[in-house]
C-alpha positions as CSV (number, residue, x, y, z in Angstrom):
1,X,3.3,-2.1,39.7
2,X,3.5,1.2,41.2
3,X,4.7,1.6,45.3
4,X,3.3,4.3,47.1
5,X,5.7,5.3,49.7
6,X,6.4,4.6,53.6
7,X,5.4,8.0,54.6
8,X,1.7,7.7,52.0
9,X,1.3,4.1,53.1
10,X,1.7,5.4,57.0
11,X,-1.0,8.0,56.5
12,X,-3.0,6.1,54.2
13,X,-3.3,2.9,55.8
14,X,-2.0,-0.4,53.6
15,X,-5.8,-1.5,52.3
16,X,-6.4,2.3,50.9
17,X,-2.2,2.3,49.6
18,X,-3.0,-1.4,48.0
19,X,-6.1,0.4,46.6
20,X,-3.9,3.4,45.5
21,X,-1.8,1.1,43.8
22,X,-3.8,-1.0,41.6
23,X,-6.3,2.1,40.5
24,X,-2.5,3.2,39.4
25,X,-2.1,0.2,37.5
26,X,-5.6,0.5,36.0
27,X,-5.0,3.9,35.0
28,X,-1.4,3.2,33.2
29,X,-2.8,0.3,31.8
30,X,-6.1,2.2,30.1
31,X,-3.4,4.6,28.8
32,X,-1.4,2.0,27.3
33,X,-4.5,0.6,25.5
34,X,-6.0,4.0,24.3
35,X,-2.7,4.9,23.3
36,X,-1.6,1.7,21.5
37,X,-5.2,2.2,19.8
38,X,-4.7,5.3,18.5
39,X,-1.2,4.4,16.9
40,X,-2.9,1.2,15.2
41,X,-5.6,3.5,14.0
42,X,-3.0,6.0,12.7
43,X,-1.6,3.4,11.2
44,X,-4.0,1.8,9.5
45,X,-5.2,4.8,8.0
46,X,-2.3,5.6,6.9
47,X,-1.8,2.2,5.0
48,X,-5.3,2.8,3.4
49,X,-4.2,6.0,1.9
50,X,-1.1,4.8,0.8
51,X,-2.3,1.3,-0.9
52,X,-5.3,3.7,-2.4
53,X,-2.1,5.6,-3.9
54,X,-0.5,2.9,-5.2
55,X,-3.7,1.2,-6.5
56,X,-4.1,4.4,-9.0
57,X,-0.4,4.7,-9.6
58,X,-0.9,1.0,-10.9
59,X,-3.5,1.7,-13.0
60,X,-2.3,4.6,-14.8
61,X,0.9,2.7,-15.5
62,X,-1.1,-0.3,-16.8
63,X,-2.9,2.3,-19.1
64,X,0.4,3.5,-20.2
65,X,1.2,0.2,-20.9
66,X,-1.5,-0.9,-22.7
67,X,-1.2,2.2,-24.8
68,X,2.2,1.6,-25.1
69,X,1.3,-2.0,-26.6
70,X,-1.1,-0.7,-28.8
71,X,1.2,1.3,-30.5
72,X,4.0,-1.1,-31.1
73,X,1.4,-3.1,-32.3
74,X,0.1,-1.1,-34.9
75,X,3.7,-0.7,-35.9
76,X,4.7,-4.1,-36.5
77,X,1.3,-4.8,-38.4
78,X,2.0,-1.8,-41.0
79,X,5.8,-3.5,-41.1
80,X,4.0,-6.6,-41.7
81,X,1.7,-5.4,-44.4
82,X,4.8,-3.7,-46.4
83,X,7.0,-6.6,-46.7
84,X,4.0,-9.3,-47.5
85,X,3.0,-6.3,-50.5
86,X,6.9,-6.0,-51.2
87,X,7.7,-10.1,-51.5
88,X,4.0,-10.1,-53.6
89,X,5.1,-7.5,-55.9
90,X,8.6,-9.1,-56.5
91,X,6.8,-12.5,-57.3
92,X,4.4,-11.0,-59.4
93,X,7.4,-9.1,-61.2
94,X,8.8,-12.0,-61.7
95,X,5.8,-14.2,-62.8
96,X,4.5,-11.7,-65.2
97,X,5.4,-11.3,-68.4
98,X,7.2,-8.2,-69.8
C-alpha cells in the first residue's frame, strides 16, 4: 500500500489521504491485471502460432516418411521377385531335362 505523506495527509485531511491511498491501490492493482492480461494473451498467441508450425512441420515429415516407406518398399518387393524367379529357374534347370 501506497503512503501519502505528512505534509499531503496535513492538507488533505486522513479520510480524503486514506481515500488517496486505496484509489492508489486500485489503480496499481487494475494495471497489474491489464498488464498480466496482455502478456497471457501474447503468450497464448504466440503458442498457437508456434504449435500451428509444428503441426505442418509434422505433417510434411510424416509425408516424407510415408514416401520414404513407399519406396523402400517397392524396393525390397522387386528384390523379392528376383531371387523367388532366380531359385525357380535354378530348380527348373535342374529338374528339366537337357
Amino acid at each position: 500500500m501506497q503512503r501519502v505523506s505528512a505534509v499531503l495527509r496535513e492538507r488533505l485531511g486522513d479520510m480524503a489521504a486514506r481515500d488517496l491511498e486505496h484509489f492508489a491501490e486500485d489503480l496499481t492493482n487494475d494495471w497489474s491485471d491489464h498488464v498480466l492480461q496482455t502478456a497471457t494473451d501474447r503468450f497464448e498467441h504466440r503458442l498457437a502460432v508456434e504449435m500451428a508450425a509444428l503441426r505442418v512441420e509434422m505433417q510434411r515429415g510424416f509425408a516424407d516418411l510415408r514416401v520414404e516407406l513407399l519406396r523402400w518398399s517397392f524396393f525390397f518387393w522387386i528384390g523379392q521377385v528376383v531371387a523367388v524367379a532366380s531359385v525357380l529357374a535354378l530348380m527348373l534347370k535342374g529338374v528339366l531335362p537337357k
